[in-house]
N, C-alpha and C positions, 0 to 999 in steps of 0.2 A: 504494500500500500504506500500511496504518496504518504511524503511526511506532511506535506500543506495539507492532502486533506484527513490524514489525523487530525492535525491540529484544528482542523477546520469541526472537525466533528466534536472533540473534545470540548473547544469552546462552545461551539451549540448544544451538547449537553449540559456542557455548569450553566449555559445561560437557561435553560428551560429548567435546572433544578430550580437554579436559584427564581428563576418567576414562578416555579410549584408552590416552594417554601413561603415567598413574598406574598403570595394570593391565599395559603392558607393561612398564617398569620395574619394577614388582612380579614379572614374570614371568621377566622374563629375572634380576633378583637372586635368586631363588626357582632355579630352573635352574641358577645360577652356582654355590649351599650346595648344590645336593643332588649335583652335579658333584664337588665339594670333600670332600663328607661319602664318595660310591662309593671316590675315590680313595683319603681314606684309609682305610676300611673296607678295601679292598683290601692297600693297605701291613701296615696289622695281619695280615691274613691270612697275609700271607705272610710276615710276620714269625713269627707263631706256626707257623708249618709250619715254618721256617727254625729254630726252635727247640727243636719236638719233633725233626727231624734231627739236629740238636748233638748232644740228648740223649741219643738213640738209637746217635750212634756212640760217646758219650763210656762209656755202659752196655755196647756191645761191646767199647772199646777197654782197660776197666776189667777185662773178663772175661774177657778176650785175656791181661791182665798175673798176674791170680788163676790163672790155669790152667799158663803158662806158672813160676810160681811152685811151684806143686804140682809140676812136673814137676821144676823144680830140687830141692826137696826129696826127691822118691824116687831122684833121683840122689846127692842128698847124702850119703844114707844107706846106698846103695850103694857109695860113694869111702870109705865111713868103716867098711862093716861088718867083722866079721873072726868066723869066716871069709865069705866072701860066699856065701849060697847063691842058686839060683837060683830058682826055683820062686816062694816070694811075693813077692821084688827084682822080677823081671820082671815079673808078675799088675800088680802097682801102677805099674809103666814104664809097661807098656803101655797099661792104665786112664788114666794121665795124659797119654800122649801119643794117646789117640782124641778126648778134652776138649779138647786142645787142639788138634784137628785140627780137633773142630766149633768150635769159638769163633772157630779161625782163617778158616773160610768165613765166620759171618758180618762178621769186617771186611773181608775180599775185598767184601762185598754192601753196605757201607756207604763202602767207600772214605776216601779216594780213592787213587788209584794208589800213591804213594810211600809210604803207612800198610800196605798192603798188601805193598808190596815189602818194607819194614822187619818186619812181620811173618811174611813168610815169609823171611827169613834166623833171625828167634831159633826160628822148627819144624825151619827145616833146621839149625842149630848143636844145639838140643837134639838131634835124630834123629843126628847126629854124634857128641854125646857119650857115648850110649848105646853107640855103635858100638866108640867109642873105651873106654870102660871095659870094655866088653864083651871086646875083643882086650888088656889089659892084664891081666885075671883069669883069660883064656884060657890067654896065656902062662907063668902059674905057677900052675898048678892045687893042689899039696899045697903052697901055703903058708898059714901064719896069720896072716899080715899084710892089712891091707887094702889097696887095691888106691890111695890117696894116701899109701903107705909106698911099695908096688913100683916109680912112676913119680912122684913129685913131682913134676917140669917140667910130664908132663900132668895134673895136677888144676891147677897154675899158669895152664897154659895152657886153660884148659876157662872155670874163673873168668872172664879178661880176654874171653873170645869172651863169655860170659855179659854182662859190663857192658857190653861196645862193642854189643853187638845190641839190649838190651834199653834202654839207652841211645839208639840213635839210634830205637829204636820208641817210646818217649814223647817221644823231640823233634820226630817227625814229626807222633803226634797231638796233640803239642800246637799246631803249627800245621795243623792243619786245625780244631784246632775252635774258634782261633781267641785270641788274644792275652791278656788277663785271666781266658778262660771256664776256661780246663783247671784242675779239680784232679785231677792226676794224681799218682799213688803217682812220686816220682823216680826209684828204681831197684826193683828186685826183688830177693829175697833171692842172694847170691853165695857162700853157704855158711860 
């Protein structure tokens, strides 16, 4: 064989290794970024989903506290009126506590558990205290006094149920949704 075209083949061999080698190393680091780039495409994703959820229970858990608020208030006004009638007292109870029957399902739907449980002790202490002014007003019917004259202890006692409930249902959601995230109203109105 000629020597030129040894040499001639020899060099088109390293040159076709070496663009083997070049185009595999280009492949596999090309492979390696776009590896890199899915992951964290992914990570975002699901971060923004983890995100819109926050927001979504902090807008329940927000409207869980508004409603449960209104229902204090129609009780406030109840414990304070003189004399109490029943007819529009009750229309607005009972308006306040269907709002906050439905607000309370959707954080049942958003969870998690112990927000949920926390939120169904401040329905069932409200639905309690309706009961309870209810049997206080009952029991003195021709008076003109309001019904935080007839039993002071229980308007005392209706309050502290009011903050320890409403109370440990913003310290619940504020850890579910998470350490710096919550801005949560602290308490709700206690009359």
């Amino acid at each position: 064989m000629n020597d030129t075209v040894a040499v001639a083949l020899v060099t088109s061999f390293s040159t076709l290794t070496a663009a083997a080698l070049a185009g595999s190393v280009a492949a596999w680091t090309t492979s390696r970024q776009l590896r890199h780039q899915a992951l964290l495409a992914a990570q975002e994703r699901a971060e923004q989903r983890e995100n819109a959820y926050r927001e979504m229970r902090r807008e329940s858990y927000e409207r869980f506290l508004s409603q449960a608020d209104a229902a204090y208030r129609v009780l406030d006004s109840g414990w304070m009126a003189r004399p109490f009638t029943e007819s529009p007292q009750w229309e607005a109870g009972f308006a306040a506590r269907r709002a906050l029957d439905e607000t309370f399902i959707r954080v049942r739907l958003v969870g998690p558990e112990n927000v949920a449980e926390a939120g169904a002790a401040v329905v069932r202490a409200i639905g309690e205290e309706f009961q309870l002014h209810a049997r206080v007003v009952g029991s003195h019917p021709d008076t003109t006094d309001c019904a935080a004259e007839l039993d002071p202890s229980a308007r005392a006692h209706v309050l502290q149920v009011r903050y320890a409930t409403s109370g440990e249902f913003v310290a619940a959601a504020r850890g579910a949704l998470g350490a710096g995230l919550a801005r949560m109203p602290a308490a709700v109105s206690t009359g």
